[in-house]
C-alpha positions as CSV (number, residue, x, y, z in Angstrom):
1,X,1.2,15.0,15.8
2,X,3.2,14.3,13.2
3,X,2.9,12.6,9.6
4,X,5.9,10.5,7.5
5,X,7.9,11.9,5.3
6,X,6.9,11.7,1.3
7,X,8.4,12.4,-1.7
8,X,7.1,15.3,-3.5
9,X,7.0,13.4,-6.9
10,X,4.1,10.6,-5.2
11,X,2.2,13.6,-3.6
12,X,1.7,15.1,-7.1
13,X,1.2,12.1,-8.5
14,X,-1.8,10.9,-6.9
15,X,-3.2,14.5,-6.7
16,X,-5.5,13.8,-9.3
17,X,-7.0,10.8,-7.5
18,X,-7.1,12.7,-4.5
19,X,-9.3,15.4,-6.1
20,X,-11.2,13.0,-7.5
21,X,-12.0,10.9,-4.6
22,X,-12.7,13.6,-2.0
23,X,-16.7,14.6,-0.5
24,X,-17.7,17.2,-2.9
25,X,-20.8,16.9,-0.7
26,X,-18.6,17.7,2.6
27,X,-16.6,20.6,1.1
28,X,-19.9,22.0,0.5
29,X,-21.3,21.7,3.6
30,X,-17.6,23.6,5.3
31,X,-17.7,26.2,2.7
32,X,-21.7,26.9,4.2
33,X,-20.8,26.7,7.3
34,X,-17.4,29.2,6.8
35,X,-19.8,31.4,4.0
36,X,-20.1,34.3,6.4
37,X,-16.7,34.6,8.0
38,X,-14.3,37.3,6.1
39,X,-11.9,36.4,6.0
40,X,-11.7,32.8,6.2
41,X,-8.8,31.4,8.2
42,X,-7.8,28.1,7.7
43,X,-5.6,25.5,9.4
44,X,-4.1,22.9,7.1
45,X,-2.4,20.3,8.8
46,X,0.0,18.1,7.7
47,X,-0.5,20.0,4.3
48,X,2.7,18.4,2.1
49,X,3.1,19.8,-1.3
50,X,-0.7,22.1,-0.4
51,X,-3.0,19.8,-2.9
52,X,-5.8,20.1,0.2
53,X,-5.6,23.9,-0.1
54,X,-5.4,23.9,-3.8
55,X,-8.7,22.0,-4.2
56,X,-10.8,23.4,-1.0
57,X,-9.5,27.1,-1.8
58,X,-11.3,27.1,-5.2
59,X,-14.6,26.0,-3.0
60,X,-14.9,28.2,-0.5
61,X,-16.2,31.4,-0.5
62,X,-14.9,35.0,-0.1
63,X,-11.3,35.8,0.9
64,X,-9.1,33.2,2.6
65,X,-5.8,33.1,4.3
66,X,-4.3,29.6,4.6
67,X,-1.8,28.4,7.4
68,X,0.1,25.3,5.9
69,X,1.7,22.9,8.6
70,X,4.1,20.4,7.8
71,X,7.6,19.5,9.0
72,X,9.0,19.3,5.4
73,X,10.6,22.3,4.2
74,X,11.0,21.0,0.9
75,X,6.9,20.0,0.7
76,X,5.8,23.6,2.5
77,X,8.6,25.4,-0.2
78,X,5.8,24.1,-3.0
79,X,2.5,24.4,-0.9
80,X,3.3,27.8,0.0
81,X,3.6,28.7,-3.5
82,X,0.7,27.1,-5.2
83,X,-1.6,27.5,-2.7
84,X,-2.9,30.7,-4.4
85,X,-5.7,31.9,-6.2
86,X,-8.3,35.3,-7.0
87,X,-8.4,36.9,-2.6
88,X,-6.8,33.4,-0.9
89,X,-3.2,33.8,0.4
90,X,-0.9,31.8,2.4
91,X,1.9,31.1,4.3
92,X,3.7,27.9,5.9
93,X,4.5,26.8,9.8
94,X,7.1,24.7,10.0
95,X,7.2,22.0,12.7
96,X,5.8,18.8,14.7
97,X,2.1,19.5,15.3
98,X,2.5,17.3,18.6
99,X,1.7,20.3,21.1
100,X,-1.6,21.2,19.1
101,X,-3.6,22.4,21.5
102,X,-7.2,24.6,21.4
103,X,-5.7,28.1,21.9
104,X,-3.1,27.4,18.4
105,X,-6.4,27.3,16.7
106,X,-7.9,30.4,18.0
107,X,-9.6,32.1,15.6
108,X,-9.2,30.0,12.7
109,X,-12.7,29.0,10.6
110,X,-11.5,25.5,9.3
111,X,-9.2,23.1,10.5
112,X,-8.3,20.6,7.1
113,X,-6.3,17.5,6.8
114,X,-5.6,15.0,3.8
115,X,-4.4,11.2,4.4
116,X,-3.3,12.3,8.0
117,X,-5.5,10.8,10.3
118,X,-4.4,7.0,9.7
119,X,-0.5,7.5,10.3
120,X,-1.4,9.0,13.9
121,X,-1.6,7.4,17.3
122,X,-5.4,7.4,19.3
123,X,-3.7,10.0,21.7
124,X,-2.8,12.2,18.6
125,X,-6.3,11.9,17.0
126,X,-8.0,12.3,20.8
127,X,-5.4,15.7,20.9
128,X,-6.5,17.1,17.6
129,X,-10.4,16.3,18.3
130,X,-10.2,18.2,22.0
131,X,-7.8,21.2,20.2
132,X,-10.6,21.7,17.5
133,X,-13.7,21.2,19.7
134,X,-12.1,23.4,22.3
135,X,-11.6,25.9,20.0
136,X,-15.0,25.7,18.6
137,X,-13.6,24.9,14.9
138,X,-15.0,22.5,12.2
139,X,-12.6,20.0,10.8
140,X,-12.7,18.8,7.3
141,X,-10.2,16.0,7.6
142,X,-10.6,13.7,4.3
143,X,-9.1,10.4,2.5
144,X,-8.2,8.5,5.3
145,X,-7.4,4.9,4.4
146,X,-10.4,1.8,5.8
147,X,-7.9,-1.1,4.9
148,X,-10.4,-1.5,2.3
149,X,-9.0,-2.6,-1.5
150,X,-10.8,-4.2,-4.6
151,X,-9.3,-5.5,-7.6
152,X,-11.2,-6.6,-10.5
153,X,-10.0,-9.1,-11.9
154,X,-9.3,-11.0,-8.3
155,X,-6.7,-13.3,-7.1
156,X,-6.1,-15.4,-3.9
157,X,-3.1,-13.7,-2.7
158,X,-5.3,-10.6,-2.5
159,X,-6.8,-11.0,0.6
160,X,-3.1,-12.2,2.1
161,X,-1.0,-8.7,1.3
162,X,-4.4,-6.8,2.4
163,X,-4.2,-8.2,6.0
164,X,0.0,-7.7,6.1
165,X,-0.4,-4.2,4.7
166,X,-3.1,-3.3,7.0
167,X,-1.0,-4.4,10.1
168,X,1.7,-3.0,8.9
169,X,-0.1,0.2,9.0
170,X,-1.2,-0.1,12.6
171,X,2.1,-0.7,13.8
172,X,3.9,1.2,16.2
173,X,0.8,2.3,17.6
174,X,-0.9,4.4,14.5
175,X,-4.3,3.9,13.8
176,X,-3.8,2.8,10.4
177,X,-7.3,1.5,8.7
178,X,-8.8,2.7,11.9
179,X,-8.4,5.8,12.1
180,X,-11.8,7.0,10.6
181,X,-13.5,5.5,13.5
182,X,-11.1,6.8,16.0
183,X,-11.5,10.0,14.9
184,X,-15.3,9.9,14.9
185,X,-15.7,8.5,18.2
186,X,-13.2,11.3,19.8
187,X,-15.3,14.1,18.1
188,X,-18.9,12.6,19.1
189,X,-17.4,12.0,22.9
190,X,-16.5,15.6,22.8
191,X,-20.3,16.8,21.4
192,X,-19.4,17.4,17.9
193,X,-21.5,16.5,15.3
194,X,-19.6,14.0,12.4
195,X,-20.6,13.6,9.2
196,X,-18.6,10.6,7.0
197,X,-19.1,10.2,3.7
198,X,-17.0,7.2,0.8
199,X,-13.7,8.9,-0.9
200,X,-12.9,6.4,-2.7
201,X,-9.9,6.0,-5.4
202,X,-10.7,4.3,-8.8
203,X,-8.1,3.6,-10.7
204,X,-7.9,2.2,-14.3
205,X,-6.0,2.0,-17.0
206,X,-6.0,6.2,-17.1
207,X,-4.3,5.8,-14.2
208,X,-1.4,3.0,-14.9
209,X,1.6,5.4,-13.4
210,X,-0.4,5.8,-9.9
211,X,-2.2,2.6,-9.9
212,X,2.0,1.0,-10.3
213,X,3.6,2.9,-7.6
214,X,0.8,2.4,-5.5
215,X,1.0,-1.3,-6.0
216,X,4.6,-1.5,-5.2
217,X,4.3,0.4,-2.1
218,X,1.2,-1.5,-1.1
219,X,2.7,-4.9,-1.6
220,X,6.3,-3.8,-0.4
221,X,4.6,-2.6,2.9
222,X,2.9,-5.9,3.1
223,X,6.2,-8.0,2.8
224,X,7.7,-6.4,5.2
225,X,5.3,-7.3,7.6
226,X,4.8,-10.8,6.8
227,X,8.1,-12.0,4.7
228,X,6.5,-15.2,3.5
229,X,4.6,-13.4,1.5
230,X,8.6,-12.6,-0.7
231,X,8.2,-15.6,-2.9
232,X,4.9,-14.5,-4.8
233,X,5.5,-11.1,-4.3
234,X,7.6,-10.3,-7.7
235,X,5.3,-12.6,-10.1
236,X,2.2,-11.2,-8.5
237,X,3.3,-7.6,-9.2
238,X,4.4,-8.6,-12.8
239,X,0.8,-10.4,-13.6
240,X,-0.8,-6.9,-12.1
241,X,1.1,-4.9,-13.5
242,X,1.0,-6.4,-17.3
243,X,-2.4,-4.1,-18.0
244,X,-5.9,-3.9,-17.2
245,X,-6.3,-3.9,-13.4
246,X,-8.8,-1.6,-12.4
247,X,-8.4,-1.2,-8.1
248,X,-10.7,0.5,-5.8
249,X,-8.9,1.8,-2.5
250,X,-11.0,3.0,0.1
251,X,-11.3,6.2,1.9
252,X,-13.1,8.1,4.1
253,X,-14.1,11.7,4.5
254,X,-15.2,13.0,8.1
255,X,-17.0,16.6,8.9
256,X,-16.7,17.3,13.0
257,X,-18.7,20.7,13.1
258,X,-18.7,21.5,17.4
């Protein structure tokens, strides 16, 4: 199990967005569930710069010791850092998450994810869903994408770079925009009871620096997938881009408590 590589600079970025967007109601219902474990152990995976731990630490009750996995030294350098607070302490695994298996999770209290589910294979999400079920652990794994975006104001070439970015997303074999569903069906097969709930981003004018690189990495993904789309690519990102787009990019949370 593994995620792609991202620059530091996007991850902090959108962490605002991120915080923003994520079940307030779901962290609630982990930090009830984890309120009588001391300390609380928890299992972040795919954790980047540690934005996950940063916002769920400050929610959770009692002491907490957080294990931060990712394969980017540079991302764990800053996650291992920041991810601190009054009793919560960490430290960082380095490494491919492939081999995750029940008895790496032994004794943890939480398993957490952010924007990881949708870059992963079925057989990844079907491995983490048996690893956390077999080891008895709730998973709070949020803000994975639906292949859902709205734009207000609208244009016809919306609909177009929606579909090419969404199967660009599914393409060599991740689950892209359904991976929320994946993930839900592997946790219910195995008994576990799923909660989803909407984490949406909304982003405005507050938000031009995010909403701009988003943009550009949305519709670049999308041209790569279908290069037609090249020769209305550059004037639709200038008319976007030229103030006032307010964008809705959907999410979803999910709560699998075995």
């Amino acid at each position: 199990m593994t995620s792609p590589g991202f620059a530091p600079e996007w991850l902090a970025l959108r962490e605002p967005a991120d915080a923003a967007a994520r079940s307030a109601e779901l962290a609630d219902r982990a930090r009830e569930i984890v309120l009588n474990r001391n300390p609380v152990l928890v299992r972040d995976l795919g954790c980047g710069t540690g934005s996950m731990g940063r916002w769920l630490s400050a929610r959770l009750a009692g002491a907490q010791h957080w294990v931060l996995h990712d394969r980017d030294p540079r991302l764990l350098a800053v996650a291992g850092a920041t991810v601190t607070g009054p009793g919560v302490t960490a430290r960082t695994v380095a490494g491919d998450l492939g081999a995750l298996r029940a008895a790496d999770l032994a004794g943890a209290s939480l398993v957490t994810a952010s924007a990881l589910l949708d870059v992963l294979t079925r057989e990844q999400v079907n491995g983490l869903a048996a690893a956390c079920v077999g080891a008895g652990v709730p998973a709070l794994l949020t803000l994975t994408v639906t292949g859902r975006v709205e734009f207000d104001p609208a244009e016809p070439l919306d609909a177009r770079l929606r579909d090419a970015f969404n199967d660009h997303q599914r393409r060599d074999g991740l689950l892209g925009p359904g991976a929320a569903a994946a993930a839900e069906e592997a946790f219910t097969a195995l008994g576990a009871r799923v909660e989803t709930r909407p984490s949406p981003w909304r982003l405005g004018p507050d938000q031009a620096a995010l909403t701009a690189e988003w943009l550009r990495g949305w519709v670049g993904a999308a041209v790569e997938q279908d290069p037609a789309l090249a020769a209305d690519a550059p004037d639709y990102l200038r008319r976007r881009l030229a103030g006032g787009l307010r964008t809705v990019v959907h999410h979803t949370d999910l709560l699998a408590v075995p």
